[in-house]
C-alpha positions, 0 to 999 in steps of 0.5 A, a space after each residue: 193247245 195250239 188249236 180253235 175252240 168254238 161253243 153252240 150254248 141254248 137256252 139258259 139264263 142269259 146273264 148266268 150263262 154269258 158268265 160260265 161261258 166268260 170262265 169256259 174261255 178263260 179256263 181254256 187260255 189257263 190251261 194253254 199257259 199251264 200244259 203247253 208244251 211249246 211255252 218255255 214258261 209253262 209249269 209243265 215245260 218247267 215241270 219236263 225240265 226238273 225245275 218245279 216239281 208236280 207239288 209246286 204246280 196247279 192241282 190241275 197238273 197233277 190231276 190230268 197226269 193222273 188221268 194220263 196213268 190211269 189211262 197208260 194203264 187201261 190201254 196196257 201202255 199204248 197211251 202215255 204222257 211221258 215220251 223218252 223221259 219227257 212229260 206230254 200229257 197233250 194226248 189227253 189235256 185238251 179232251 179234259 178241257 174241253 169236257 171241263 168248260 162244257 160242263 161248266 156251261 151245262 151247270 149253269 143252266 144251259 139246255 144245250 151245250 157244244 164245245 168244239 176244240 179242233 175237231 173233238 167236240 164235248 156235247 149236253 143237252 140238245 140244241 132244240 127240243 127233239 132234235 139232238 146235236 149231231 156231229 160230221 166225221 170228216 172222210 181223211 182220204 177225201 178233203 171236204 168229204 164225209 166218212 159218218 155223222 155222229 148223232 147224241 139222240 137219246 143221251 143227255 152227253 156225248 163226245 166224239 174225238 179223232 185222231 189221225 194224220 189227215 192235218 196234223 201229219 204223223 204227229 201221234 207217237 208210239 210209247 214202246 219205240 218214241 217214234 211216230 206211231 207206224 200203223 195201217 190206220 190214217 184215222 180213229 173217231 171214238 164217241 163216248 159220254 167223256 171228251 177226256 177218255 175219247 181222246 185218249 183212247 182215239 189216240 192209244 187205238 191210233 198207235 195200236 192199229 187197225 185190228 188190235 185197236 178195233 178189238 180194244 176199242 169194242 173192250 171198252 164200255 159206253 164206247 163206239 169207234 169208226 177206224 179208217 185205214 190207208 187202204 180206204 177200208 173202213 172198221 167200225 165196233 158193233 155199237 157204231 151204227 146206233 149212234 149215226 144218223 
């Protein structure tokens, strides 16, 4: 996936939970061999190529291409994982498996769990008893700034996904052109309990932009989002501010 992945695991039984954290790893270096789509060897690269079919690979293909549809189709098109004819489920694969290793830990008995894959972050349970995990935003027109704090109190899970052009440059496409995704927007943090729909709708109201992603993004429920425009204005739905601190 191309990316850095960092856990913060409370509490728990130490020998159950250094064994789910052992399989979290593992399951993520098992998704990068299967989803990369910069790993000619990878079933999904095969799969691009018309080499294997999506029977003839793991269960879990065809389970986070069906995610991506469903996606496809609540954002009325605006997420996808096929681009000119070519399947990239990357939009959605690494909220998916982020979620996927935490929740593996949060099973095992962990009281507080944080998995932070490049920034998106999936979060269980609580660091300290009455203190909950908060999460910083960074500001993209201000390196090292920033733009909100992100707070899971009183929740049990909470995820926050950005997409943006701050760091990775215009890498989010447009389905309906196959180009980059030309919009007023320079990032999108969504907060829901699910990493895997955090992601992908962070990057669906990125290629929408400002005022038609705000007014999708408010569609949606159990989700809150903060929009930054390359004019330094800064949109937020109207749940947002409950969730700062």
């Amino acid at each position: 996936m191309g990316t850095v992945f960092s856990f913060d695991v409370r509490g728990g039984q130490p020998e159950a939970v250094q064994t789910a954290l052992e399989e979290a790893i593992a399951h993520l270096h098992r998704v990068d061999e299967v989803f990369s789509p910069y790993r000619e060897d990878s079933q999904i690269s095969r799969l691009a190529r018309g080499e294997v079919s999506v029977e003839d690979c793991d269960p879990e293909v065809a389970e986070v291409l069906a995610l991506g549809a469903e996606a496809e189709q609540i954002s009325d098109g605006w997420f996808s994982t096929r681009f000119g004819g070519r399947i990239d489920p990357t939009g959605i694969v690494k909220g998916w498996a982020v979620e996927r290793a935490a929740r593996r830990l949060a099973a095992a008995g962990a009281s507080g769990v944080s998995v932070n894959g490049g920034g998106d972050v999936q979060m269980y349970g609580m660091p300290e008893p009455h203190r909950p995990w908060r999460v910083g935003v960074s500001d993209p027109l201000r390196p090292g700034g920033l733009a909100a704090v992100v707070s899971a109190a009183g929740v049990e899970e909470l995820a926050v996904a950005t997409s943006g052009t701050a760091e990775r440059g215009a890498h989010i496409v447009d389905p309906r052109t196959g180009r980059s995704a030309v919009t007023d927007l320079v990032a999108v943090t969504v907060v829901g309990p699910s990493l895997t729909w955090a992601d992908a709708w962070a990057t669906a109201a990125f290629a929408m932009g400002s005022r038609a992603g705000l007014a999708w993004l408010e569609s949606l429920p159990d989700v809150e989002a903060l929009l930054i425009t390359a004019g330094d204005e800064v949109r937020c739905t109207g749940g947002l501010a409950a969730r700062l601190g």
